[in-house]
Structure formats: C-alpha cells, structure tokens
N, CA, C and O atoms as a Maestro MAE file, in Angstrom:
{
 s_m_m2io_version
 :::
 2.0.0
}

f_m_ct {
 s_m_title
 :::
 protein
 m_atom[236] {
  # First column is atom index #
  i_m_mmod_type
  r_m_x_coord
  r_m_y_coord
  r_m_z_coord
  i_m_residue_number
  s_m_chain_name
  s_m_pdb_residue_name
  s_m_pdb_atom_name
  i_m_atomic_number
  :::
  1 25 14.585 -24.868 -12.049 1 A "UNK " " N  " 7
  2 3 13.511 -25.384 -12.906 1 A "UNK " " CA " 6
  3 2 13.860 -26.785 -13.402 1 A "UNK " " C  " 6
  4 15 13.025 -27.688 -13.364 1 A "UNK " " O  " 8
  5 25 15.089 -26.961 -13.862 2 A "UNK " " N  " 7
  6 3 15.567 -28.281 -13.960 2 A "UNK " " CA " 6
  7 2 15.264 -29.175 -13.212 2 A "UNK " " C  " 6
  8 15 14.479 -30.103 -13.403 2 A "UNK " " O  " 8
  9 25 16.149 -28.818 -11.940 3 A "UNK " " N  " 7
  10 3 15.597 -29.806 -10.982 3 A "UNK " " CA " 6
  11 2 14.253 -30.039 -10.624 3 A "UNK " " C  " 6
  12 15 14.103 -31.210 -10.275 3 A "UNK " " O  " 8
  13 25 12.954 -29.199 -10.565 4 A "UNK " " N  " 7
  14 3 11.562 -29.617 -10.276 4 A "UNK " " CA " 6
  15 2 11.557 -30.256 -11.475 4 A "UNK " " C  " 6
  16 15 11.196 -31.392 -11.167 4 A "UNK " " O  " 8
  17 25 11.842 -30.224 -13.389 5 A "UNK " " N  " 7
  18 3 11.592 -31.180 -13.710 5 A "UNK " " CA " 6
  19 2 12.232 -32.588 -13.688 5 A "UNK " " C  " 6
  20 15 11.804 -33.285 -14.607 5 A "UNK " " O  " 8
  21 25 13.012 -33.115 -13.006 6 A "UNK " " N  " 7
  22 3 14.089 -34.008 -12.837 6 A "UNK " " CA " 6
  23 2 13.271 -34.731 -11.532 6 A "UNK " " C  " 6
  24 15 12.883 -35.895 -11.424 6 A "UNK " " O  " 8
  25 25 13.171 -33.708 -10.680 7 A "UNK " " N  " 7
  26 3 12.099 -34.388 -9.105 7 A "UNK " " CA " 6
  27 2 10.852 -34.893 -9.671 7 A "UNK " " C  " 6
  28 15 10.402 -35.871 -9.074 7 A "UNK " " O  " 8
  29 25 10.083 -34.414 -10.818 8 A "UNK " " N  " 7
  30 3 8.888 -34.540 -11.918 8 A "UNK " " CA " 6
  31 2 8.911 -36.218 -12.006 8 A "UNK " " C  " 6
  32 15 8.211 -37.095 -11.499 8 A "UNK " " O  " 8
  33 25 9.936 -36.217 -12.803 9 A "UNK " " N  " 7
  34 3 10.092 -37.166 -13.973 9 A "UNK " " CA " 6
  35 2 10.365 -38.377 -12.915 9 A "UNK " " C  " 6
  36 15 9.806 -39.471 -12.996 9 A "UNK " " O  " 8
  37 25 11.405 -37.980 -11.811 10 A "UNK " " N  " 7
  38 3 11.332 -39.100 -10.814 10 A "UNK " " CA " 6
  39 2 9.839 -39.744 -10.088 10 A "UNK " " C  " 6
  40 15 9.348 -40.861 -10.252 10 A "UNK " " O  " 8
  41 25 9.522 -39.012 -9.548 11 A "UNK " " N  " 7
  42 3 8.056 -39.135 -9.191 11 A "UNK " " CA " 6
  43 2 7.313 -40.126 -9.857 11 A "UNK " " C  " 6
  44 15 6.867 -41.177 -9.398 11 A "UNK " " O  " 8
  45 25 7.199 -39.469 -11.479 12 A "UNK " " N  " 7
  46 3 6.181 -40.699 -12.257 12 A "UNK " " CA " 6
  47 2 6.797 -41.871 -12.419 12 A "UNK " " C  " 6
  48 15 6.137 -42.698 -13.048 12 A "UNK " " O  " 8
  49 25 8.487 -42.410 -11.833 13 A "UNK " " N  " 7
  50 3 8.607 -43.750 -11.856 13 A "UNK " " CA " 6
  51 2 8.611 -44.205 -10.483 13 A "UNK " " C  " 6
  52 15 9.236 -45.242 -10.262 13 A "UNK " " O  " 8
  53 25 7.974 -43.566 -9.417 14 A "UNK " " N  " 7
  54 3 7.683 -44.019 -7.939 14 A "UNK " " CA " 6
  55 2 5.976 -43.582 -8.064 14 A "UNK " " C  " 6
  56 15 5.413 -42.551 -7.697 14 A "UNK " " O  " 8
  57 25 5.438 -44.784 -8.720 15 A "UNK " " N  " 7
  58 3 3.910 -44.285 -8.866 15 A "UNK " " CA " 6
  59 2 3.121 -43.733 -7.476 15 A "UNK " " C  " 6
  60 15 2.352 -42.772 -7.469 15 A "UNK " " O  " 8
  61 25 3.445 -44.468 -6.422 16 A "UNK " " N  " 7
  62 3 2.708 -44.329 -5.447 16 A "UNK " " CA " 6
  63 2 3.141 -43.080 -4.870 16 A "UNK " " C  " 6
  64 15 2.256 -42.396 -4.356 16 A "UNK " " O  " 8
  65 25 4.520 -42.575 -4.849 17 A "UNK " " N  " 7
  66 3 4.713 -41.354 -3.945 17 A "UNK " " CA " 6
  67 2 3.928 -40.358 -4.808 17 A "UNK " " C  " 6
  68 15 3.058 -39.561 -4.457 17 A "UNK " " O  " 8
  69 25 4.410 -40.581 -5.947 18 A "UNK " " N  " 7
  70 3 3.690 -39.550 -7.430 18 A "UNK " " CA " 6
  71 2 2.109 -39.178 -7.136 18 A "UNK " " C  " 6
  72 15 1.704 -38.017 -7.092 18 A "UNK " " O  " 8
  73 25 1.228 -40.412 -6.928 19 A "UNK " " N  " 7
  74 3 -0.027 -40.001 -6.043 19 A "UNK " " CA " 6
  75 2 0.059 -39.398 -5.043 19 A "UNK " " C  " 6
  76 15 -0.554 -38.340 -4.892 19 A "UNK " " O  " 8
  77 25 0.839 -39.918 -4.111 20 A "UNK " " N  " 7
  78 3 0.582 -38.958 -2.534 20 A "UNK " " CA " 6
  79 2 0.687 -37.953 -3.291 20 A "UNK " " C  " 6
  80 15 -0.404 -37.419 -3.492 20 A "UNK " " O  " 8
  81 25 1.758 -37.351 -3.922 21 A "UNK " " N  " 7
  82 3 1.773 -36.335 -3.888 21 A "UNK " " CA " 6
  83 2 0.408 -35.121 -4.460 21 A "UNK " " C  " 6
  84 15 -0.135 -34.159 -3.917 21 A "UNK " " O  " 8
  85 25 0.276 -35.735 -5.691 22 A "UNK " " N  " 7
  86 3 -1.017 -34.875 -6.421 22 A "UNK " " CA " 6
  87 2 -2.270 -35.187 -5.486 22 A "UNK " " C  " 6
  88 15 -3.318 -34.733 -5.945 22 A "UNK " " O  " 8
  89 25 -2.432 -36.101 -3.846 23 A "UNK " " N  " 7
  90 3 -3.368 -35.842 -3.221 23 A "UNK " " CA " 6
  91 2 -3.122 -35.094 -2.365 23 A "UNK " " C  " 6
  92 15 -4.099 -34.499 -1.911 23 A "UNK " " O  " 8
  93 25 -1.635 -34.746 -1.703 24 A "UNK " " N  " 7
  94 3 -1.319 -33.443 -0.748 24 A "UNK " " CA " 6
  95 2 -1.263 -32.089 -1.848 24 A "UNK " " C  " 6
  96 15 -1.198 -30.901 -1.535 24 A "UNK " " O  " 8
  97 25 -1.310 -32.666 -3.186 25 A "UNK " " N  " 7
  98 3 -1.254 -31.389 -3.892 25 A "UNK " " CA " 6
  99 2 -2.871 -30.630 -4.290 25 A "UNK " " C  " 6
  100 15 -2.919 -29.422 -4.521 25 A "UNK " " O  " 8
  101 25 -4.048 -31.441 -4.327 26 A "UNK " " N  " 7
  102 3 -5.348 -31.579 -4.301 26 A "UNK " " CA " 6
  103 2 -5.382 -30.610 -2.774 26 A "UNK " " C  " 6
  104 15 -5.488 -29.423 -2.466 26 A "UNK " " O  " 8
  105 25 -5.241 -31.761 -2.176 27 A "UNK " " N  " 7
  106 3 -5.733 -31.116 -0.461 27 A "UNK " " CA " 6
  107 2 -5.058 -30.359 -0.664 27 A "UNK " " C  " 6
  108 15 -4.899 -30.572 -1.866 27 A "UNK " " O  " 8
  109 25 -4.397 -29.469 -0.426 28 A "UNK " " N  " 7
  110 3 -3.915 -28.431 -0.461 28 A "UNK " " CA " 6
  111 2 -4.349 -27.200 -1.294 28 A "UNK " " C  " 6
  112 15 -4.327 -26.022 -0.937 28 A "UNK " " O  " 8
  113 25 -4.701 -27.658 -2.337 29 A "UNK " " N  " 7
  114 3 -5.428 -26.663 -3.163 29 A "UNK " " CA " 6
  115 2 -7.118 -26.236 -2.570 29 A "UNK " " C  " 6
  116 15 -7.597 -25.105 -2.493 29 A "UNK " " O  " 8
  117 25 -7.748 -27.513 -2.217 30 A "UNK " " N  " 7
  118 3 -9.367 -27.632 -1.431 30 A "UNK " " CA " 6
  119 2 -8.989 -26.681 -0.569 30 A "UNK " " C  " 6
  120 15 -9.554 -25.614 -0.806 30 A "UNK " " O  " 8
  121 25 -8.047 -26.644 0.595 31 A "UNK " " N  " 7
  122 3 -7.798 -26.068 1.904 31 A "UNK " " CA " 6
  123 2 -7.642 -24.443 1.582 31 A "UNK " " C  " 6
  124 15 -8.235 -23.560 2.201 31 A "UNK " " O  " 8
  125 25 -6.923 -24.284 0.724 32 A "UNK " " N  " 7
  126 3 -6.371 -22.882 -0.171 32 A "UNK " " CA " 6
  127 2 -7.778 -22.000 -0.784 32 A "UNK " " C  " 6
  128 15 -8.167 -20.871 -0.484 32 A "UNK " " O  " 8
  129 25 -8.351 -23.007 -1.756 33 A "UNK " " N  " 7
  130 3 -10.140 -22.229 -2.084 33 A "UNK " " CA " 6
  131 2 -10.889 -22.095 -0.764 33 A "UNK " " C  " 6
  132 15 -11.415 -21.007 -0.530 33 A "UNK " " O  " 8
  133 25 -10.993 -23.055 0.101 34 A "UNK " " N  " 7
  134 3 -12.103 -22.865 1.402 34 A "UNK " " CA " 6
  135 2 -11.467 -21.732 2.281 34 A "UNK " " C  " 6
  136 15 -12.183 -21.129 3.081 34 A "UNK " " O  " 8
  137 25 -10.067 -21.415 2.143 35 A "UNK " " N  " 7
  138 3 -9.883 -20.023 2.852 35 A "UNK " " CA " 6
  139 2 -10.006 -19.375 2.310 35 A "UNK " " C  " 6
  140 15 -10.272 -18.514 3.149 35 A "UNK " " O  " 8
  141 25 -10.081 -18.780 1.206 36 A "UNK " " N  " 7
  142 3 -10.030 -17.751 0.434 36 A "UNK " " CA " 6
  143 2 -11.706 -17.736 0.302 36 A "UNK " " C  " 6
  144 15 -12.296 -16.666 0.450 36 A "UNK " " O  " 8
  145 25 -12.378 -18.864 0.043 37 A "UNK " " N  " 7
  146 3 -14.010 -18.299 -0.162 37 A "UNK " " CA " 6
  147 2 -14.310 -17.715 1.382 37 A "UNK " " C  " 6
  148 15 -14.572 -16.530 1.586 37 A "UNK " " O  " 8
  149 25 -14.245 -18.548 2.246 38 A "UNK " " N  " 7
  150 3 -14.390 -18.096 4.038 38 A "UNK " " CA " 6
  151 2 -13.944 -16.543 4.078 38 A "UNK " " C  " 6
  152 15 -14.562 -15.498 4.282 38 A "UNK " " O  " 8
  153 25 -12.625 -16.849 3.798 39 A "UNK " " N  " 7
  154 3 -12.401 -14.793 3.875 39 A "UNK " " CA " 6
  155 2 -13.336 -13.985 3.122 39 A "UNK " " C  " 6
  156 15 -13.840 -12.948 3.553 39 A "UNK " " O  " 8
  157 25 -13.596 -14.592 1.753 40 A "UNK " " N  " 7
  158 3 -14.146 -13.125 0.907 40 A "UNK " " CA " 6
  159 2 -15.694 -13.275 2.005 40 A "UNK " " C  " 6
  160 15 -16.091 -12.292 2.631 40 A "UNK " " O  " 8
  161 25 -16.234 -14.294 2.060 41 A "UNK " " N  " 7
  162 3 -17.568 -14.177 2.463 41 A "UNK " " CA " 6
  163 2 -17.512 -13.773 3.994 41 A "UNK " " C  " 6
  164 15 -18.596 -13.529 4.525 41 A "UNK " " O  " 8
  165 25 -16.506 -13.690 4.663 42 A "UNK " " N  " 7
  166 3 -16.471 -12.712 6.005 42 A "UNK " " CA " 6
  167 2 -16.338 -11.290 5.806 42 A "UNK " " C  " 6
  168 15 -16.565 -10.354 6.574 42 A "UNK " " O  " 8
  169 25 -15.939 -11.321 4.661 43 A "UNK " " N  " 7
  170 3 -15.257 -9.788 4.455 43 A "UNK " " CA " 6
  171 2 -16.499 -8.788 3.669 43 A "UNK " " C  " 6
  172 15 -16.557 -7.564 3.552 43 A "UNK " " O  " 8
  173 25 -17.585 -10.051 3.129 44 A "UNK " " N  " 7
  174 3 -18.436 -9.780 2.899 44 A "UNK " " CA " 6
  175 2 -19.796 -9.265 3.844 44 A "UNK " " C  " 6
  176 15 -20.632 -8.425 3.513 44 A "UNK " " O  " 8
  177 25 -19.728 -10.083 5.177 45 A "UNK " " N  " 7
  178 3 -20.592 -10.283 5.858 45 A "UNK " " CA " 6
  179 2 -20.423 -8.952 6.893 45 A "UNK " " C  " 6
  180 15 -21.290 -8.314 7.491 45 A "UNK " " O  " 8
  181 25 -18.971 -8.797 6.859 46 A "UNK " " N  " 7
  182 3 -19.003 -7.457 7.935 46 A "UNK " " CA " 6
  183 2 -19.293 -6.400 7.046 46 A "UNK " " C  " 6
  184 15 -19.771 -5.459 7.680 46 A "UNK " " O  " 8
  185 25 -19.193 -6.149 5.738 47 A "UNK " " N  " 7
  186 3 -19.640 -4.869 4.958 47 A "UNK " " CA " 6
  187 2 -21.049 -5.111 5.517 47 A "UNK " " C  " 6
  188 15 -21.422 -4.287 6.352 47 A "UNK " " O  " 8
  189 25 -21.927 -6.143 5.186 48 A "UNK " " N  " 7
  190 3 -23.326 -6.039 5.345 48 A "UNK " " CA " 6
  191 2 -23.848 -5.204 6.724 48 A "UNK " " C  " 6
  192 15 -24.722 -4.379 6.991 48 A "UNK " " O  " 8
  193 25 -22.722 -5.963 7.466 49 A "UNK " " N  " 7
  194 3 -23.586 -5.456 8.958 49 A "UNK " " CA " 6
  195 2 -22.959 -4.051 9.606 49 A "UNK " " C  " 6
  196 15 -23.293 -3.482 10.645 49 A "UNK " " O  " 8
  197 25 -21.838 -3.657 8.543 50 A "UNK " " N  " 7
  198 3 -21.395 -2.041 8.481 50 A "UNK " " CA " 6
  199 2 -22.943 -1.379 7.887 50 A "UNK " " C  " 6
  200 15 -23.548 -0.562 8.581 50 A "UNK " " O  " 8
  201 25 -23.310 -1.688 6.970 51 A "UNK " " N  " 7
  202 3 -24.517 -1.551 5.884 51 A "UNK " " CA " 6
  203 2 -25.851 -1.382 6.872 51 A "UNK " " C  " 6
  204 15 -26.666 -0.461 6.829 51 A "UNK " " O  " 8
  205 25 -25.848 -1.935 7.309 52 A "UNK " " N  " 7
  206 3 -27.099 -2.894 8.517 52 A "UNK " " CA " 6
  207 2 -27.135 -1.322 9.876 52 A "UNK " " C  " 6
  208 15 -27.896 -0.407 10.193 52 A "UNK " " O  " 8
  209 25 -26.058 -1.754 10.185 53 A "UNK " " N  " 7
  210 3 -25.805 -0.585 11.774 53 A "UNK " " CA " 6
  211 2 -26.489 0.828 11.163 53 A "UNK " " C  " 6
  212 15 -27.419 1.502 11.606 53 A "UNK " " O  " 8
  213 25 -25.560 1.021 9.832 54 A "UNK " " N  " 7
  214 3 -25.691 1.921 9.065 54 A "UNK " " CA " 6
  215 2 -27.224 2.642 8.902 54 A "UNK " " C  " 6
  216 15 -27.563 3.750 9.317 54 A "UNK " " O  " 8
  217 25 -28.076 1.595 8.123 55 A "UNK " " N  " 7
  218 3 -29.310 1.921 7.810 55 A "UNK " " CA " 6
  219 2 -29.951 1.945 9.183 55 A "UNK " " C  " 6
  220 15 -30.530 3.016 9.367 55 A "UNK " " O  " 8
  221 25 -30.056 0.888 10.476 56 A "UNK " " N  " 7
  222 3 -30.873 1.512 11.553 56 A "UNK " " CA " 6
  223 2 -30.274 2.992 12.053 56 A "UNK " " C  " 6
  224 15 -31.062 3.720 12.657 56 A "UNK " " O  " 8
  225 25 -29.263 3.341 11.885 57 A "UNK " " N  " 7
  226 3 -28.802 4.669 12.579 57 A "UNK " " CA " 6
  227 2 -29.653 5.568 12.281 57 A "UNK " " C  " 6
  228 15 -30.059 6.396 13.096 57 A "UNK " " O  " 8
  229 25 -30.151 5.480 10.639 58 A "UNK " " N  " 7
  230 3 -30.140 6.381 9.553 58 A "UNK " " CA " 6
  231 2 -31.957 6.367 9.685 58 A "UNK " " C  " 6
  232 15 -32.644 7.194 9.086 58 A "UNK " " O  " 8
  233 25 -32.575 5.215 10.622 59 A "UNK " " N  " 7
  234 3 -33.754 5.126 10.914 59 A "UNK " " CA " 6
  235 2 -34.243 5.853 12.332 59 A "UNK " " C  " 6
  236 15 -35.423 5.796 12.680 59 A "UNK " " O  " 8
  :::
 }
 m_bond[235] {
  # First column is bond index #
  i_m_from
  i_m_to
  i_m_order
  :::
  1 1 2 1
  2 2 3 1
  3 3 4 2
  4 3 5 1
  5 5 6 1
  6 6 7 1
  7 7 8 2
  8 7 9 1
  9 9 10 1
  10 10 11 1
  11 11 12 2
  12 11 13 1
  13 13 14 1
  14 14 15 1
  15 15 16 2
  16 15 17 1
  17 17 18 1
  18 18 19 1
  19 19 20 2
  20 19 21 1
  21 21 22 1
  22 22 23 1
  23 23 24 2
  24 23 25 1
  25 25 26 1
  26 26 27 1
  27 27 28 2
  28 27 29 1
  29 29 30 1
  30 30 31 1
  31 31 32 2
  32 31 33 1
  33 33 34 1
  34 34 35 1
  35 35 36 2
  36 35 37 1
  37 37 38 1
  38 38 39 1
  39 39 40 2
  40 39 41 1
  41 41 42 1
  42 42 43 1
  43 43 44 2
  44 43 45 1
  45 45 46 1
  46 46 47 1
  47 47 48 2
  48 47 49 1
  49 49 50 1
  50 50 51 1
  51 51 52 2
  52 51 53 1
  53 53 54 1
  54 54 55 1
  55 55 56 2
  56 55 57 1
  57 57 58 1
  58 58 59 1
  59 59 60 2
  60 59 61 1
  61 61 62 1
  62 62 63 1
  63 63 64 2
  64 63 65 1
  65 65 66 1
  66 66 67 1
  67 67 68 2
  68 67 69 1
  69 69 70 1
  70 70 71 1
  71 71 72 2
  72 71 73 1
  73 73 74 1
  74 74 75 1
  75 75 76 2
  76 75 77 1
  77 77 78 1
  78 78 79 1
  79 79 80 2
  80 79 81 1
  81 81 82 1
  82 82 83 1
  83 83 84 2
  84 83 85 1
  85 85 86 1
  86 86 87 1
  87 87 88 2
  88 87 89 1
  89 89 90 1
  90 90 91 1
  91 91 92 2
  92 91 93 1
  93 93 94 1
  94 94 95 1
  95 95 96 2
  96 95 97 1
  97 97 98 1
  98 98 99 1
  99 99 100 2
  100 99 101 1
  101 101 102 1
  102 102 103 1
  103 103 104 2
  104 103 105 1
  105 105 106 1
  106 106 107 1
  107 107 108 2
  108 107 109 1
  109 109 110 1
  110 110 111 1
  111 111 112 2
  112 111 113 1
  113 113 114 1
  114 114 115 1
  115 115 116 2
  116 115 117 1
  117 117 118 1
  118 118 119 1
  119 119 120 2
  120 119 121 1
  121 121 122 1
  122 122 123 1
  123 123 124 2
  124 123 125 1
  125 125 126 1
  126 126 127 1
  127 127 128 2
  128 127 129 1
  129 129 130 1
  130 130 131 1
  131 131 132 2
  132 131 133 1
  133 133 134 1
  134 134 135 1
  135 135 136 2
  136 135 137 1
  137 137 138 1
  138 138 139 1
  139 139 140 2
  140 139 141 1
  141 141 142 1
  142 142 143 1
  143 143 144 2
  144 143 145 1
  145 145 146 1
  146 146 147 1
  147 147 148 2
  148 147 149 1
  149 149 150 1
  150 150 151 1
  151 151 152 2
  152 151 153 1
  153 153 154 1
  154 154 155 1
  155 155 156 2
  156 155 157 1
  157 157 158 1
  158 158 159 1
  159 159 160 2
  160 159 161 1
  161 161 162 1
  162 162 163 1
  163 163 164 2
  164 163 165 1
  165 165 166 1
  166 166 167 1
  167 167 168 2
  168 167 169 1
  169 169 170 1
  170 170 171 1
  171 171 172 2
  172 171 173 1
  173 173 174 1
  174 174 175 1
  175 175 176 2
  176 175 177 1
  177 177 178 1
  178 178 179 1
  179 179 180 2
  180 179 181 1
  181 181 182 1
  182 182 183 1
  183 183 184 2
  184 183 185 1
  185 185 186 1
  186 186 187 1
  187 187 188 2
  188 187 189 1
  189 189 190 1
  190 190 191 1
  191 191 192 2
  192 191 193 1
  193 193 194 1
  194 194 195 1
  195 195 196 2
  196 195 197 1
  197 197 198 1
  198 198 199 1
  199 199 200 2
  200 199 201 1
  201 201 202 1
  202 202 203 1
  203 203 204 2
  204 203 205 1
  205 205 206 1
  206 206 207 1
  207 207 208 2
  208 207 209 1
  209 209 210 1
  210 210 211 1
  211 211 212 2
  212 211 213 1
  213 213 214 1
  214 214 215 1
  215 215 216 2
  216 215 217 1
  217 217 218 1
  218 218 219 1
  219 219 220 2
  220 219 221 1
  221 221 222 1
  222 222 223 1
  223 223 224 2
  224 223 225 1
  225 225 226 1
  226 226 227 1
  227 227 228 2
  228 227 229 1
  229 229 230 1
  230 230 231 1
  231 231 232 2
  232 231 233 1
  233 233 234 1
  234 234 235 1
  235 235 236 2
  :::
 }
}
C-alpha cells in the first residue's frame, strides 16, 4: 500500500505520465462497463427467447 502511494505521489510530479495514466485508467473502466452491460443484456436476451420458444410451444 505504501508503495502504490509512493508510485501515487510520483506520478503527480510526472504530469503527463500521471494523465496517461487516469486515461488508460478511464479506458479501461469504459471497456469494463461495456462488457458487463453487453453480458447482462445477452444474458438477458437469451432468457427472452428461452421465454419466446417457451410461449409458442405452449401455443
């Protein structure tokens, strides 16, 4: 823990790496929500069409 704050504190006196970083730390987070929404809403989409098969069977 020390050391991430020590790598921290370095960072904010290398301004520019200090950005890259909080923009690979951004992108990375964007990339992280768009899989996780993509999964739930696949995981969503095959219940439906479990749901779907379901009700024509049932017709």
């Amino acid at each position: 823990m020390k050391h991430a704050i020590r790598k921290f504190k370095h960072n904010l006196k290398h301004n520019d790496e200090w950005h890259q970083n909080i923009k690979e730390f951004i992108m990375g987070m964007i990339i992280l929500v768009i899989v996780i929404v993509g999964f739930a809403y696949c995981y969503d989409n095959t219940h439906n069409i479990f749901d779907f098969s379901h009700n024509v069977r049932r017709w």
